[in-house]
C-alpha positions as CSV (number, residue, x, y, z in Angstrom):
1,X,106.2,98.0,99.2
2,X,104.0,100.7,99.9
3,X,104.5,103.4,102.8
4,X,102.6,104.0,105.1
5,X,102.3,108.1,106.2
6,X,101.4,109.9,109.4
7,X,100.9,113.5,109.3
8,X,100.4,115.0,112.5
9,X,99.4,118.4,114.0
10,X,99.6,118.8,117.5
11,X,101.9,119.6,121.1
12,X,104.2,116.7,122.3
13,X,106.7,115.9,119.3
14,X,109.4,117.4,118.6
15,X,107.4,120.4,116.2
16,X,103.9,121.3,115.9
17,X,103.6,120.0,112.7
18,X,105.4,116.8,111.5
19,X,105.0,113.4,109.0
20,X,106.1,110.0,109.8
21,X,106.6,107.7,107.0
22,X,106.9,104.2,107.8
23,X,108.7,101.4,105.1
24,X,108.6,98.0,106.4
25,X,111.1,98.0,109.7
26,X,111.9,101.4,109.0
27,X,110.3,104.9,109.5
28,X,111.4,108.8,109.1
29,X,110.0,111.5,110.5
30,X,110.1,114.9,109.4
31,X,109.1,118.4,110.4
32,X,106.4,119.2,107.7
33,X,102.9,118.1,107.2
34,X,102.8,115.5,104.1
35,X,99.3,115.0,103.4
36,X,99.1,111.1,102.2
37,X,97.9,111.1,98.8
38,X,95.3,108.1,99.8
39,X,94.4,108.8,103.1
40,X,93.1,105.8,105.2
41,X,91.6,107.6,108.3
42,X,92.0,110.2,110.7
43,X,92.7,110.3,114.5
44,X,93.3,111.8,118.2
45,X,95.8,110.6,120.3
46,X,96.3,112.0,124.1
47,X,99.4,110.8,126.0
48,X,99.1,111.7,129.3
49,X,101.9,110.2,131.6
50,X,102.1,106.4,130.3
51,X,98.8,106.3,128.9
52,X,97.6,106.6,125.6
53,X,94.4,106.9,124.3
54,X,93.8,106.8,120.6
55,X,90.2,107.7,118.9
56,X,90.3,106.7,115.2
57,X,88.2,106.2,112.1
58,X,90.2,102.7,111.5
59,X,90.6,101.3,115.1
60,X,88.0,103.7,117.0
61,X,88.8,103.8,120.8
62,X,92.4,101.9,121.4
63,X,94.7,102.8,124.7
64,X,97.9,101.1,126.0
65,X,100.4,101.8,128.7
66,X,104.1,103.2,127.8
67,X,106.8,102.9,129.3
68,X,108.0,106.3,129.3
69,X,106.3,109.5,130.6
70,X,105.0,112.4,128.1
71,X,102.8,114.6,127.2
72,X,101.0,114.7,124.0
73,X,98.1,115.9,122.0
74,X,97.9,115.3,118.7
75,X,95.8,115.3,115.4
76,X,96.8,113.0,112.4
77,X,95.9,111.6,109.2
78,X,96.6,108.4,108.2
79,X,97.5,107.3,104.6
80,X,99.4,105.4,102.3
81,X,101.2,106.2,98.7
């Protein structure tokens, strides 16, 4: 099963810098930037209150409403290994 891996840069998680990797129904996230070895895309997402606004490579221009309130700007690569 492959994984699927977002590094991310940016203010709003818990560190600057962090790496989600996502295996099926499960997903780690840790506080270092782990550049996928085959990277898929890149992207910007801005949380501001319950609204998020995503502009990427893959998807282009996606938003959606949360239900909790935060404040995020981040950078990210998106991959897989």
């Amino acid at each position: 099963m492959k994984s699927k891996i977002f590094a991310e840069f940016g203010i709003g998680n818990a560190s600057i810098v962090s790496t989600e990797v996502e295996r099926g129904e499960q997903e780690k996230r840790v506080a270092r930037f782990i550049l996928p070895p085959k990277v898929d895309g890149v992207y910007i997402r801005i949380w501001i209150y319950k609204f998020v606004i995503a502009l990427s490579t893959n998807r282009f221009v996606n938003w959606q409403k949360k239900g909790k309130i935060r404040f995020k700007l981040i950078f990210g690569v998106e991959g897989h290994r």
